[in-house]
N, C-alpha and C positions, 0 to 999 in steps of 0.2 A: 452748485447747490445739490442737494441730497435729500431725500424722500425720507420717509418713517415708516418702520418696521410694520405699521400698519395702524389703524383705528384698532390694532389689536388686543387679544384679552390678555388677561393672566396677570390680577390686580389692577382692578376695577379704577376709576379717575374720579375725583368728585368724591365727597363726602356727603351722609346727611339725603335725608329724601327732598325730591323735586317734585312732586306730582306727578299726578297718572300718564301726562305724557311724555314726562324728562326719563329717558332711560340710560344705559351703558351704550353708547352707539360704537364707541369701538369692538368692544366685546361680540356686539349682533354684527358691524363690519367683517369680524374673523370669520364667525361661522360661516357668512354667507359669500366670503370667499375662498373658504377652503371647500362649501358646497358644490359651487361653482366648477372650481376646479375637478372634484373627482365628477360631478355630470360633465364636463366637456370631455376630459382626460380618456375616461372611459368610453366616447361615445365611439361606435364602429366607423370605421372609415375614415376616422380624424386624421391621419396617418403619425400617429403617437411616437415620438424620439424614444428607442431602446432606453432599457435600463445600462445597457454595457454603453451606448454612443454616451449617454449622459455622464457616465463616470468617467469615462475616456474624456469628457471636456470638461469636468469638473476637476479631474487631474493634471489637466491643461492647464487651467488657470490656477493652481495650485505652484505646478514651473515657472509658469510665466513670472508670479510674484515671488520667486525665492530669486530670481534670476535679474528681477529691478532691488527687491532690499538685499539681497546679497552685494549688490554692487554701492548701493546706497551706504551701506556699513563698512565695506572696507576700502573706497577711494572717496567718501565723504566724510562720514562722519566723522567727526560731532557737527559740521558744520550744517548748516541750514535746511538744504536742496542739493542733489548731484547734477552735475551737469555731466551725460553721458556720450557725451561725442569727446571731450577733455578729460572725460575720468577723473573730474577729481569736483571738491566742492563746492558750493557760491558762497563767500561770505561776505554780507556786506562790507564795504568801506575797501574792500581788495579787489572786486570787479569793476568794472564800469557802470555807472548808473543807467538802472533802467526803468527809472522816472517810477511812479507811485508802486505800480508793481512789484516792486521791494522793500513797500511797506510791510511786508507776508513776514518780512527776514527781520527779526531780535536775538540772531545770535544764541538762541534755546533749541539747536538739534531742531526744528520743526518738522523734519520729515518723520523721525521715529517716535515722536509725541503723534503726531497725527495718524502714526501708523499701529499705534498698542490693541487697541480694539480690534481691527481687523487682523492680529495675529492671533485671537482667539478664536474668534468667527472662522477663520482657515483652520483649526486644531491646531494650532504651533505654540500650546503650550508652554513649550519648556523655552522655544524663543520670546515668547512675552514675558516672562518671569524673567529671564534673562535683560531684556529692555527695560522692564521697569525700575533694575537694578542699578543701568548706566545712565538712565532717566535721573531718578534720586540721587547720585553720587557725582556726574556731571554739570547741568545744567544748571545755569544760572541764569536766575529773573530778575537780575539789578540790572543790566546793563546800560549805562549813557546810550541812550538808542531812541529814535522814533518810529514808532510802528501804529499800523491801525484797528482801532479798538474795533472794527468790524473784522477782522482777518485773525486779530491776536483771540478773541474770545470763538469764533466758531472751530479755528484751528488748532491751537493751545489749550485756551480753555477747556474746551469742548473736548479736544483729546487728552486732558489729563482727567475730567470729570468722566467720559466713556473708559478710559483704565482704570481706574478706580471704583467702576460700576463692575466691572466683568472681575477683577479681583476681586472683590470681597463676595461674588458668586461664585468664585474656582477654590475661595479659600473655606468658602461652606459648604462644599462637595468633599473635601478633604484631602484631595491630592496634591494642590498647587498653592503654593504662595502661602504657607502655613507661616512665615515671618511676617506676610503685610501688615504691617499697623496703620492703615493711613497715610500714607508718605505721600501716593500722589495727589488726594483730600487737600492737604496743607500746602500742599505748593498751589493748586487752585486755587486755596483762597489767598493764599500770597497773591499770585494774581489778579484776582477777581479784585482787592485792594490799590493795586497799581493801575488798574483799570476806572476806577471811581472817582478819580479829578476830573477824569473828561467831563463826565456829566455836570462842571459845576456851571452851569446857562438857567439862565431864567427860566426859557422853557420846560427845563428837563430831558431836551436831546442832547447827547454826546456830541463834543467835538469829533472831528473824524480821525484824531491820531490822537496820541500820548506820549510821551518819554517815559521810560521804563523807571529811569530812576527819578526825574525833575519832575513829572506828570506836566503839568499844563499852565503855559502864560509865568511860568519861573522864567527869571531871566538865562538859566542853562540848559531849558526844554527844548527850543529852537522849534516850539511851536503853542499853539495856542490864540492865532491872528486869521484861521478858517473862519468864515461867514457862512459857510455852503457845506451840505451833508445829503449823502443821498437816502432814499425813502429804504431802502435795506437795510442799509448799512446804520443805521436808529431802531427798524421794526425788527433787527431780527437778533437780539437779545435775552430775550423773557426762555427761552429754554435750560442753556446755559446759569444764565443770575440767577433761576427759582430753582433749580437744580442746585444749585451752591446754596443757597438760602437753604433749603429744604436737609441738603445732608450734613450742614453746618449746626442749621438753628441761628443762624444768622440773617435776618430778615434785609436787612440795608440793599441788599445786592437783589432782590425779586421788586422791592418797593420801589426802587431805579430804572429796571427793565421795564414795569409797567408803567411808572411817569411817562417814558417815553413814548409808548405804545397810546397814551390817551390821550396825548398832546396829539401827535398822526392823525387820528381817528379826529377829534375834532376838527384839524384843518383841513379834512376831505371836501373835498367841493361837492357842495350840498345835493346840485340840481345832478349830477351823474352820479353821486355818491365815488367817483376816482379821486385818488391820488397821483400827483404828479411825481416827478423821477425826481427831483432836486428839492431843497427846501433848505428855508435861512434858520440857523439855528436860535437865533437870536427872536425874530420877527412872527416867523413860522410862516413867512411867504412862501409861495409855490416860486421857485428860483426857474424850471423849467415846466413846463407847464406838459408836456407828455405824458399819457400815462398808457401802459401795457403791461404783459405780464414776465417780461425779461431784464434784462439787467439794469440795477440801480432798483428793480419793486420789486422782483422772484421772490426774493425768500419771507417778507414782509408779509404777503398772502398767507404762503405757507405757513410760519408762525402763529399764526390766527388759530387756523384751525389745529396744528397740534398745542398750542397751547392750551387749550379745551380739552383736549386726548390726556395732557399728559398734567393736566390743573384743575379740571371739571369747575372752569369757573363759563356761565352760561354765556356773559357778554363775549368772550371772544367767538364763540361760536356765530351769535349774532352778526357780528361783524364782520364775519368772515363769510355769511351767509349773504351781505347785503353788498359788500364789495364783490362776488361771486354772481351775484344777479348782476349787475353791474358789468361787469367782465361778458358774458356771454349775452351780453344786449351787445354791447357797443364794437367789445377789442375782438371777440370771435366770429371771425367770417369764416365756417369750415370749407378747407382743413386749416386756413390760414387764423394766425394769433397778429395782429395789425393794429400798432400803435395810433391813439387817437389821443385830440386834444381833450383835456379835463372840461373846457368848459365851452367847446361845440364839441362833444362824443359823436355828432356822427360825420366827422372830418378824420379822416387819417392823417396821423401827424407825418407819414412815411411810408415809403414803398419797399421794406426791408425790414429783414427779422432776423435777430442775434440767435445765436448760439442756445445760451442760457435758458432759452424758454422751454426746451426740451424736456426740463425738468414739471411742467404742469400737464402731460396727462397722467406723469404718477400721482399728483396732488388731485388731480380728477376720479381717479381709480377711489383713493382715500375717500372722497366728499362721495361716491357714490354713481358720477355722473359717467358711466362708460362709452355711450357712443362717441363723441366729441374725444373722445382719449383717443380711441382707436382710429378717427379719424384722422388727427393731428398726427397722430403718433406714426401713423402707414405713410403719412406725406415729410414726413423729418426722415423714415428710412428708407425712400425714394431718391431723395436726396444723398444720402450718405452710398449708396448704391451707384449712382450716379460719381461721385466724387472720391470714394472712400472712407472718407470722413465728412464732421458736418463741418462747413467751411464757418467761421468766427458770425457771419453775418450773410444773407443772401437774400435775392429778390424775389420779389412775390412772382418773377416767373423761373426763380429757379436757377438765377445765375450767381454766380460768386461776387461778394460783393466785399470782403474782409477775406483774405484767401489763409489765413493761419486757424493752424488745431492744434491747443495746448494741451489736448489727448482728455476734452472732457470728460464725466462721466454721465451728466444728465441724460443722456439717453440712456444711457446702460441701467439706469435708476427705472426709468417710465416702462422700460423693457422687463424688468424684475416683477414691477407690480402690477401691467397687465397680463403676465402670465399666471399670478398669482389670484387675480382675478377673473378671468377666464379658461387657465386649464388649456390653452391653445397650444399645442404644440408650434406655431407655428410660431410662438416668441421665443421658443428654443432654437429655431432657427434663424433668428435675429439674431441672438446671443452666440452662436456660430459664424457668423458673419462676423461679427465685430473683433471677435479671438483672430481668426485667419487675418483681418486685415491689420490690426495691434501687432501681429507676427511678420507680417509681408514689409511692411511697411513702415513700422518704427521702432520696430527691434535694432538695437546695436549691442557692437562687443561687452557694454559697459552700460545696458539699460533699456529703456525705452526714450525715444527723441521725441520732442514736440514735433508739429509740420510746421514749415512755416508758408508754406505755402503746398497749398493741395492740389493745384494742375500740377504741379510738376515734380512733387515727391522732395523738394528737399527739407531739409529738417532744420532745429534750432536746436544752439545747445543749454535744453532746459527740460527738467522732469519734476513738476512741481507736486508738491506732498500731496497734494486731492485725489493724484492718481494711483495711490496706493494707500489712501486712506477711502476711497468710494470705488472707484472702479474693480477691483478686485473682490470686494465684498459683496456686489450687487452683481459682478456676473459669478462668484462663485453659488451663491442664494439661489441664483437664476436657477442652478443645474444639481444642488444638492437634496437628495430626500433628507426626510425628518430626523434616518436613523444616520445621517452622516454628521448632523450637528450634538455638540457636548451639551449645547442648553437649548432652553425653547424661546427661539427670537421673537415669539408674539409675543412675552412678558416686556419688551421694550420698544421706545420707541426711537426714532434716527432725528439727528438733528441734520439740518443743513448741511454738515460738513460727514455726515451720514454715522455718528458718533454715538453709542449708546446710552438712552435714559432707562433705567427701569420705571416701570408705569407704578408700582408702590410707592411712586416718592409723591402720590396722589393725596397720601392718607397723611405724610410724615408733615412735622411741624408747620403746622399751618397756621402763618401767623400774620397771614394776609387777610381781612374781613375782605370777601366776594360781593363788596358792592355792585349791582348791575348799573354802572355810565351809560352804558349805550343807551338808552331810552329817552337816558337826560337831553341827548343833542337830536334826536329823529323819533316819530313814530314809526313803529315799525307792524306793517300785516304778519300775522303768525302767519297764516297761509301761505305766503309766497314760502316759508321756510322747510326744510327736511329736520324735522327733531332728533331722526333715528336714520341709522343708514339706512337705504333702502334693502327689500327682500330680493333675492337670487330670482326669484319669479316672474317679479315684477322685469329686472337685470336680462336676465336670460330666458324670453319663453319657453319654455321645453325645445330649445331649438340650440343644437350643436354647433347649428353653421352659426349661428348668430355673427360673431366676430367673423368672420371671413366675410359674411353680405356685406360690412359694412365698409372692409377693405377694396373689396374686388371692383368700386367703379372708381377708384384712386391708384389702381394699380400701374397706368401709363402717367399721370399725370405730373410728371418732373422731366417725359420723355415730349409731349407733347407742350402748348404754349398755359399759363395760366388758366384752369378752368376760371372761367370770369363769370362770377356769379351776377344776377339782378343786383342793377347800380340801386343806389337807395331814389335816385331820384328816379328812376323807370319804378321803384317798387310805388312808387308815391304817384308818381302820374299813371300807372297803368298801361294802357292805349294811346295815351292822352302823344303831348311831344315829343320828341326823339332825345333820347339818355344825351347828358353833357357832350362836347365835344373834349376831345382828347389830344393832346400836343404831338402824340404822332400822327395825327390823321389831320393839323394843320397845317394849311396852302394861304401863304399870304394876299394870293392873288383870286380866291376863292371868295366871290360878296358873299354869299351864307354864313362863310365863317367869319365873314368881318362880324358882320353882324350878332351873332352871336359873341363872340367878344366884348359889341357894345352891352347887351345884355348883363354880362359878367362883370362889368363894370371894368373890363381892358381896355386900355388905348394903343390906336398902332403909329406909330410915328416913324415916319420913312425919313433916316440921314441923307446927309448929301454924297456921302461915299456909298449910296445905294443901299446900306443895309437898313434892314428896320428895326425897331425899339418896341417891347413892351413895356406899360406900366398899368400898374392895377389900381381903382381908387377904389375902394369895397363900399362906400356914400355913393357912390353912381351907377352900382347895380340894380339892375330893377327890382330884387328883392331879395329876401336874405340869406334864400338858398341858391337866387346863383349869384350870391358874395361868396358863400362858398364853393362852388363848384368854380368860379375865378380862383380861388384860391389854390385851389386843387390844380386846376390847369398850369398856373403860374406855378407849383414846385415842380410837377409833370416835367413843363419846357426848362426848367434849372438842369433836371436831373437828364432829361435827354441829351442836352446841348453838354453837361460834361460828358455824358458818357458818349459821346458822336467824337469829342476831345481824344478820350482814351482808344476807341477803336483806330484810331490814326496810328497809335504804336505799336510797335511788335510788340508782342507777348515775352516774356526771355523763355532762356534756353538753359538747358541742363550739359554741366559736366561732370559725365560719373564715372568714378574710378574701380575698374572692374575685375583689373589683377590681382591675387597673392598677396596680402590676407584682404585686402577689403570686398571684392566680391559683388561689388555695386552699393553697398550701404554707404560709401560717402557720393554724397550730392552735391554738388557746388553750382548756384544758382547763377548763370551767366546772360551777359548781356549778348543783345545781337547784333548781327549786322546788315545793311540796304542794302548789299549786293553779295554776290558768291549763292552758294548751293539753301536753296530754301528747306530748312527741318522739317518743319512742320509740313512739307509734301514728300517729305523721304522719312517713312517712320521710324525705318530700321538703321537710323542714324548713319554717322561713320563711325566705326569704330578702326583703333591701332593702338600701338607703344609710341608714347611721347618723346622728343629729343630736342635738344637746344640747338638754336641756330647759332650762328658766327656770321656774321656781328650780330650781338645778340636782340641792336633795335630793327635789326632786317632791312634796312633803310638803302641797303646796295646788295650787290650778287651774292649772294648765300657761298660763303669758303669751304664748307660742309656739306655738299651734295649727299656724299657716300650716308652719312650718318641721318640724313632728314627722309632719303628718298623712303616712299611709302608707310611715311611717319605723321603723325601730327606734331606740325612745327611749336616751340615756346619762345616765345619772343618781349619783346619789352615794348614799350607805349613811348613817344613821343618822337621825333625828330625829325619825322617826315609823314604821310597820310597813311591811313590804316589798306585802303585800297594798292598803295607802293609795296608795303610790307607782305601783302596777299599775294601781288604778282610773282614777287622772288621769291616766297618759299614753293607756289605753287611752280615755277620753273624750274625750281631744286629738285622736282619729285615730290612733295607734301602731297599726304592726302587729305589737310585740315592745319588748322592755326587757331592759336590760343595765344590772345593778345596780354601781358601782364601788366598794370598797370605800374608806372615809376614812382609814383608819390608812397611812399615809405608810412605805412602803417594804415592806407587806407584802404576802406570797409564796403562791404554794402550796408553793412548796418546803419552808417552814418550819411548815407548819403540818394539821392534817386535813381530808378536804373536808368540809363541811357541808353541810346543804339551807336554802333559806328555807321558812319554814313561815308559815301565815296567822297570821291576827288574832283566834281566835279563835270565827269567825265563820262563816256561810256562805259561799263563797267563787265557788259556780260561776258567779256573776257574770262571775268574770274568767273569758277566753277566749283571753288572747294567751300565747305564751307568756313565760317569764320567767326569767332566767340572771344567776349571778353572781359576777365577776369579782375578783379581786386588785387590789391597787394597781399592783402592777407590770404583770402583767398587761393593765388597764384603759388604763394607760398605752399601752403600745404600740398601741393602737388611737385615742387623742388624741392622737397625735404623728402618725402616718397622717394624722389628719383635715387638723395645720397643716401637714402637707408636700402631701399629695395635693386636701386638702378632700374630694371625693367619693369615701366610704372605703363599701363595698359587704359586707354578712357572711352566714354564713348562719347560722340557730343550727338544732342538731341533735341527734340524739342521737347518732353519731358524726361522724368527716370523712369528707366524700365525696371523690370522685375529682377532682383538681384540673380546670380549664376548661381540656384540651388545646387546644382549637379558640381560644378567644380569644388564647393563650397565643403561639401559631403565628401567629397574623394580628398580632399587636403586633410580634411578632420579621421579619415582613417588611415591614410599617411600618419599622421599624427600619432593618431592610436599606436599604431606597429613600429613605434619609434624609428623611425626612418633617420638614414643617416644624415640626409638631406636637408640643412637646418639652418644653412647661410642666410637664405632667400626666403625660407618656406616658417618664420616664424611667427606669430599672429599678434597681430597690431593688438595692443590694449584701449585703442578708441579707434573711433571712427569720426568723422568729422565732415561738417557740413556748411554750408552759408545761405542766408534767404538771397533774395529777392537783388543782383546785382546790381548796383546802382552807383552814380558818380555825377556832377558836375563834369564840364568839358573845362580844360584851364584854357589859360587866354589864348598861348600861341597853337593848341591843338585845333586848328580850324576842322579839322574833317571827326570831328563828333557831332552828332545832334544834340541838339539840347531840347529833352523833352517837354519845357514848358514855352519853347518858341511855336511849339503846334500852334495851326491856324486858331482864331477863337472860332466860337461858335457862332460867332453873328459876321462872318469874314464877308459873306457872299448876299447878294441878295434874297438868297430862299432861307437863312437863319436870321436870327434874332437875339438881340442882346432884351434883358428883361431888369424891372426894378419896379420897388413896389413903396409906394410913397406914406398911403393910410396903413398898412398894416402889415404884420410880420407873414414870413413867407413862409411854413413851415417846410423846417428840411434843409432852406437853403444855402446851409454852414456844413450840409452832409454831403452835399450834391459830388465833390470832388473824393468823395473815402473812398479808395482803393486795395488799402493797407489793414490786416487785421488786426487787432490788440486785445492785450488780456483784460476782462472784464468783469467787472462787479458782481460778486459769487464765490469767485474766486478767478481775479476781478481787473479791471483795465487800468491801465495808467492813466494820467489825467495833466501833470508838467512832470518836468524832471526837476531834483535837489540833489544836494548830496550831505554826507553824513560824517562828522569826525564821531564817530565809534571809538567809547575805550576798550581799550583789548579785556576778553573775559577773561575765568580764570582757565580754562581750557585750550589747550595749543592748535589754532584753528589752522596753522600752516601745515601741520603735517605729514596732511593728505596732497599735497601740491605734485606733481608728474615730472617727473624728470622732463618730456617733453615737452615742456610747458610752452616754450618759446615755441614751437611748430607748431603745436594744436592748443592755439590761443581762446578764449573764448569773444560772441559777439554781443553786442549790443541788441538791442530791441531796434529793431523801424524805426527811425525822427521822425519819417512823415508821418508814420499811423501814429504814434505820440500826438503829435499835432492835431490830427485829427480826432482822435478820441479826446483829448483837450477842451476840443470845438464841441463833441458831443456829449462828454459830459458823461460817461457811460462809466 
């Protein structure tokens, strides 16, 4: 999700006078944040970022993105997305499915539609007039395809309506694009048409997909049988449609967005004024009854209020005012954003925060409300600090809870616009941060990698269009003065997908009567409201520090445990009783705590195998606040007793490949093992040159000494125990082993990690360590060997920092044509796998199988739990370990798959000669699964 250019001026919103207190509040927004900024900018001692550092990182980010669309255009294109570890592109119906998350893909280039605007905003003039060229002459928008009309319109849409904005402004300057007629005008609304079956529901919310050519519930659409639509993915259309409406004259397409929009609004749950994350499209039932400000509702908020900015129609502001008081009663505990039930709002539906939220304190900056921005916002890049990046999802005290980074941009968004509102230098050095670590860490030959996991650096092969459609634009904004930009970015506003509207399309065909709805369904205090941004005065008292004060007592807090603010029920009793009991602080054998139990309306029920049993009747608490604080306890004990589950297994392990050309940029995510040398207490890993053993399943004396000694051994998986295979190669001279697995084609993507476990036996014998591998996986480290021969790893317990220094000295080898060219020529990918994983087969007995771990109620001090009266929130989350892509830009939900007619465009062409060696992978099943359950 993506932030807006700002509440800013330059063509007013709204037509027509409103009374003395209805003003331009974007317009007074501008001033009093570009106020803002030169009083802080300027203040002495701020320690203000050079004019030369700032151009020096603005031309940073200028490389960075010639060096992902450079790679993007010539081993993708025309196809959808690059995948930069395979070099080459995803097209549907030719990879493997990866479950909704490729609803994004219709076979329309989507990365360089999504990416036209932001070649403007970079000055790459003559590359965007170039793009829009192969935009118009290639792309086609019939395709037999299903794709989702929440993806297809803020990324398509929305990037052909933001080109189409900035052209006919480069073609009224006079230098560029003097041939535009419209071209990408008309294919918007092409689309915006193939988009318009979904809505056909009684309600007026969109199905959540379409077929490009059948649209919806035709017997050749292969879809149109959804009941379920998330609260985004319906609310965050009205930019997009009234922006086509508006440059068309075509009303159909704004009159749809807003059905949509007032149907939402109506089914808010009255008494909180939230919205839940799911809803029936049909029914308009709350499907999921959660509500917070991250994925599945983000951008739904946000729409509101720029819909107002860029519509000047009053009721979304209302509304956007009353879901906003709303939000900071219930969902904001600063610095934390904590989901709660819509209809007990003071219940947390979860102890975990996605990703995606990142994006609401720039949406705070906008409404006016800075403290709460800088708060949140110091405690997301505490986090990022801690990790690198923000991990998909993590807990309220900080641990990783989803461990993938699909290299969002929402923070890089919140980061643009509080500096923009404050003038801090100190969010240029956020922005600093963020470049080093996008360079350190998921740079490749051939792009930028997703993570797929953040303890330990390895990567996924996937660089989705967002990240060069927002990320490059918000941190190049971040670091560019006034005189570096061709136009003035106040005159427009950002949608979601961070795309340009001009704010004149305020005035143009307006052929929407601005009835005020909202009043119809609630009375509303004007007072509780902000009509007008607020003043910089008010903002910032004459005081420079301001933002730093409000940083500086969050500056340890991701290092230390959760600051735990006053429970609500200590704020309510005062003095009085002592705050709820808490599931780590129960002792079954503790009367206080029985009793309170009984209170909560728990039961303890002792089995006859000694362990004990919770259940909860919430009719049997003594009253209604401790039925909820039972309630809370009972997801608490879910979510403890898995995670007591997880801590029983190793963490994995990294294999990284560290010689000539790779350099440490491939990762390959390995399982581990219960005996031999512990990683994770040797930091500095083992490192050698790899070599195959004889016989290759190691299963007897190694025939090969000469070749293994002081090597890390390769070896094959089955025929005898992984601890047999350890002894002989470590006998041979090994200083390491890497186990391959035999099953021909298999993944971590498709499967859970494992550990090798011994034989039974003593084991501390062995001393080296021991890791292992996928077939695919395994592969790409045996195809290294017959191209390079001398293939060099480390094994670890995460990746290290790749080898700048050798990396540097090859590349001016290079330079000085060196004649040396056998060995020393440079990989065009680099290649990675998440998270190793596997089933044990039958006759492998010396595997673990990870879900044989004890349960949680094994012993008599655990407890098995069930809740008979009423639902447990959370407790379908309790086991998510695995990240996935989300709602925004956005998570999976099942897997399908697609028979795709071929376009008219040769989508094979970009395919790699080494395609068979550097295959691409699959997404998670289990985070599939899991996001499935959660509905995100």
């Amino acid at each position: 999700m993506s932030g807006a250019a700002g509440c800013q001026g330059g063509g007013g919103a709204g037509g027509g006078e409103r009374g003395p207190r209805w003003r331009r509040p974007w317009k007074i927004l501008a001033l009093g944040l570009l106020s803002a900024s030169s009083v802080l900018a300027a203040a002495p001692g701020a320690g203000a970022m050079s004019k030369e550092e700032k151009r020096r990182l603005g031309n940073q980010v200028l490389e960075m993105f010639d060096h992902a669309y450079s790679n993007y255009m010539e081993h993708a294109y025309p196809a959808d997305e690059l995948m930069p570890l395979t070099c080459r592109g995803r097209v549907r119906g030719q990879e493997p499915s990866r479950g909704d998350v490729d609803d994004a893909l219709g076979k329309f280039s989507l990365t360089l539609i999504d990416t036209l605007d932001t070649l403007v905003v970079l000055n790459k003039t003559k590359e965007f007039e170039e793009a829009v060229k192969k935009v118009i002459k290639d792309v086609n928008l019939d395709n037999d395809i299903v794709v989702s009309v929440f993806e297809t319109n803020i990324r398509v849409l929305g990037g052909l309506l933001g080109g189409h904005s900035v052209a006919i402004m480069l073609k009224e300057k006079g230098d560029f694009m003097q041939w535009y007629n419209g071209e990408l005008l008309h294919m918007a609304k092409e689309l915006g048409y193939k988009l318009l079956p979904a809505f056909n529901t009684t309600s007026g919310l969109p199905y959540p997909r379409v077929n490009l050519k059948f649209g919806v519930r035709h017997p050749e659409a292969r879809t149109g049988t959804e009941t379920d639509t998330c609260t985004a993915c319906a609310g965050t259309l009205i930019l997009e449609f009234a922006a086509l409406s508006r440059f068309t004259g075509t009303s159909i397409f704004e009159e749809y967005a807003r059905k949509a929009l007032d149907f939402i609004w109506e089914k808010r749950q009255r008494s909180s004024n939230l919205v839940g994350v799911t809803i029936n499209i049909h029914t308009g039932d709350w499907v999921r009854k959660d509500s917070g400000v991250g994925a599945g509702i983000d951008s739904y908020y946000e729409y509101l209020l720029k819909a107002y900015v860029l519509l000047g129609d009053d009721s979304f502001l209302e509304r956007f005012n009353t879901h906003y008081d709303a939000i900071m009663r219930y969902i904001s505990q600063p610095p934390l954003l904590l989901d709660v039930h819509i209809h007990k709002p003071m219940l947390n539906a979860r102890t975990w925060m996605d990703s995606l939220l990142a994006f609401f304190p720039g949406l705070q900056v906008l409404k006016g409300d800075i403290r709460p921005a800088i708060e949140t916002h110091e405690m997301l890049y505490q986090v990022i600090k801690k990790h690198n990046f923000l991990p998909e999802a993590f807990t309220t005290d900080f641990r990783v809870h989803w461990a993938q980074h699909p290299l969002r941009p929402e923070f890089a968004e919140s980061t643009y616009f509080l500096y923009k509102a404050t003038g801090d230098p100190y969010y240029l050095e956020v922005g600093k941060t963020l470049i080093e670590n996008l360079n350190k860490y998921a740079r490749v030959p051939c792009g930028f990698a997703a993570m797929k996991d953040v303890r330990t650096g390895s990567h996924e092969d996937r660089m989705d269009s967002f990240f060069l459609a927002e990320m490059f634009k918000y941190l190049y904004l971040l670091f560019a003065d006034k005189e570096d930009m061709i136009f003035d970015i106040e005159d427009y506003i950002f949608t979601t997908e961070a795309h340009l509207l001009p704010l004149w399309l305020s005035t143009t065909n307006q052929t929407i009567s601005k009835k005020n709805t909202t009043t119809e369904y609630t009375e509303l205090d004007d007072s509780n409201f902000d009509w007008t941004c607020p003043n910089t005065q008010i903002l910032f008292p004459n005081d420079p520090m301001f933002a730093q004060s409000i940083r500086e007592p969050l500056k340890n807090v991701v290092d230390k445990s959760c600051p735990r603010g006053i429970s609500r029920v200590e704020e309510s009793l005062g003095s009085g009783p002592k705050p709820p009991l808490r599931a780590r602080d129960f002792m079954a054998s503790n009367p206080e705590h029985l009793e309170i139990l009984k209170k909560m309306g728990v039961s303890l029920i002792h089995l006859k195998d000694g362990r004990v049993q919770l259940v909860q009747h919430a009719v049997q608490a003594a009253s209604s606040l401790d039925a909820e604080d039972g309630l809370r306890f009972m997801q608490e004990m879910i979510e403890l007793s898995s995670q007591q589950q997880k801590e029983q297994q190793l963490p994995p392990r990294a294999v990284q490949i560290v010689s000539h050309p790779f350099f440490g940029r491939v990762v390959l995510t390995a399982g581990p093992a219960q005996f031999g040398m512990d990683l994770s207490k040797h930091k500095a890993g083992t490192r050698g040159f790899v070599a195959t053993i004889k016989p290759y399943n190691g299963c007897s004396e190694i025939t090969n000494p000469e070749a293994v000694k002081e090597k890390i051994a390769l070896m094959q998986r089955g025929q005898c125990m992984f601890a047999e295979k350890a002894r002989n190669i470590q006998k041979a001279g090994a200083i390491g082993g890497i186990v391959i697995d035999d099953n021909e084609g298999s993944s971590s993507d498709t499967a859970p990690l494992f550990q090798m476990a011994g034989d039974g036996k003593n084991t501390d014998d062995i001393t080296i360590p021991m890791l292992f591998l996928f077939n695919k996986e395994g592969n790409i480290i045996l195809d290294a060997i017959q191209e390079y021969e001398a293939v060099e790893v480390l094994l670890s317990d995460k990746a290290k920092d790749r080898d700048l220094e050798m990396e540097n000295m090859d590349q001016k080898l290079s330079e000085s044509d060196s004649h040396k060219q056998n060995s020393e020529e440079a990989i065009s990918a680099s290649q990675d796998v998440g998270a190793v994983s596997e089933e044990p087969e039958e006759d492998d007995s010396d595997v673990a199988d990870p879900d044989s771990s004890p349960p949680a109620d094994a012993d008599s001090d655990s407890v098995s739990i069930s809740n008979q009266d009423s639902y447990i929130p959370g407790s379908d989350e309790a086991g998510a370990s695995e990240p996935a892509c989300t709602q925004g830009d956005h998570q999976p939900q099942e897997e399908k798959t697609e028979a795709e007619s071929d376009s008219k465009v040769n989508w094979d062409s970009k395919v790699q000669p080494m395609e068979s060696i550097l295959a691409d992978w699959n997404e998670d099943i289990e985070a599939f699964e899991m996001m499935e359950k959660d509905e995100l």
